[in-house]
N, C-alpha and C positions, 0 to 999 in steps of 0.2 A: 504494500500500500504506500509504503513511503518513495519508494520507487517511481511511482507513478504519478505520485504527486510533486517528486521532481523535475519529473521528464515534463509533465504538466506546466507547472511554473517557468520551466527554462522555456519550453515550445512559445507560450505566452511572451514572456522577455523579448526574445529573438523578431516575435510578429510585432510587437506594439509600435517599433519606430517605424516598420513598414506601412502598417496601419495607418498609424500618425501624420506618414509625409503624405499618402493619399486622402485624407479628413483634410488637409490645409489648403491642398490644391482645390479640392471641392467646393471649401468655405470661402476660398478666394474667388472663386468663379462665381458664387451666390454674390456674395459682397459684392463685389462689381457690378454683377447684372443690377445692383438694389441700387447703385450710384447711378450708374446709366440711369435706373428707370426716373429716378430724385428729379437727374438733372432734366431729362424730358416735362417731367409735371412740372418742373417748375419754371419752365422756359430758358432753364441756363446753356442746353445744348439745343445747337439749329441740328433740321432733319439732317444735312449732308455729317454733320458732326458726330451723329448717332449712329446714321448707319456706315460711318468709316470704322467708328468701334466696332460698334456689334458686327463688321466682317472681322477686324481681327480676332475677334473673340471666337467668333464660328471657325476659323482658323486652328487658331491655337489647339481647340475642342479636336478639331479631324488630327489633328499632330497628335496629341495624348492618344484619341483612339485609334491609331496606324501604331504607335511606340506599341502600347499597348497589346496590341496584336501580335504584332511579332516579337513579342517575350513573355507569352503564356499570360498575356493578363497583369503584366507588374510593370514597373516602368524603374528603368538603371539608374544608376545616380551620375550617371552625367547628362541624361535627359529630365530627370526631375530638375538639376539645375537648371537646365535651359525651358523649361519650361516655368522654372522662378523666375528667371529673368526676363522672358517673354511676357507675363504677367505682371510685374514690375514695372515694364514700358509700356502695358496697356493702364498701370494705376495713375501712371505719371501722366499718361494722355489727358484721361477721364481728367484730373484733377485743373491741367491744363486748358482745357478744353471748355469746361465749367466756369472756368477763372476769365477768361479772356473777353477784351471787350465787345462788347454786340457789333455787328457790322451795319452800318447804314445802309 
């Protein structure tokens, strides 16, 4: 029994950070879309501004699910990087892009 509950805990330990870096990707991709939607309701992004993000978001989305694919379902750690930093230049847009003065 202890045995098992070894192998248990350790199995657990091992998955948690993998878990983890996929719950953040996730929660980023939610977050955003909620900024995106903000800045739409409240007039701070123009239509062509909305939909240049929301392509590269649709983007980024086909990239994770091709990585995805071709590694049983997980994504490596040099592509979770690149996809932090892809993410990254889509938060910096959003915030940009919200920020910026209206155009006449």
């Amino acid at each position: 029994m202890k045995r098992f509950a070894l192998t248990t805990a350790m199995t657990a330990a091992m998955l948690l950070p993998v878990m983890k870096a996929d719950e953040v990707i996730h929660d980023r991709k939610q977050n955003q879309q909620a900024r995106i939607a903000q800045g739409v309701k409240s007039g701070q992004l123009t239509p062509a501004e909305t939909a240049r993000l929301e392509n590269r978001e649709k983007k980024l989305n086909q990239t994770i699910h091709k990585d995805r694919a071709a590694n049983g379902g997980k994504l490596t750690a040099q592509e979770k990087a690149r996809v932090k930093q892809r993410q990254n230049n889509i938060s910096n847009s959003i915030y940009t892009d919200k920020h910026n003065p209206p155009k006449q």
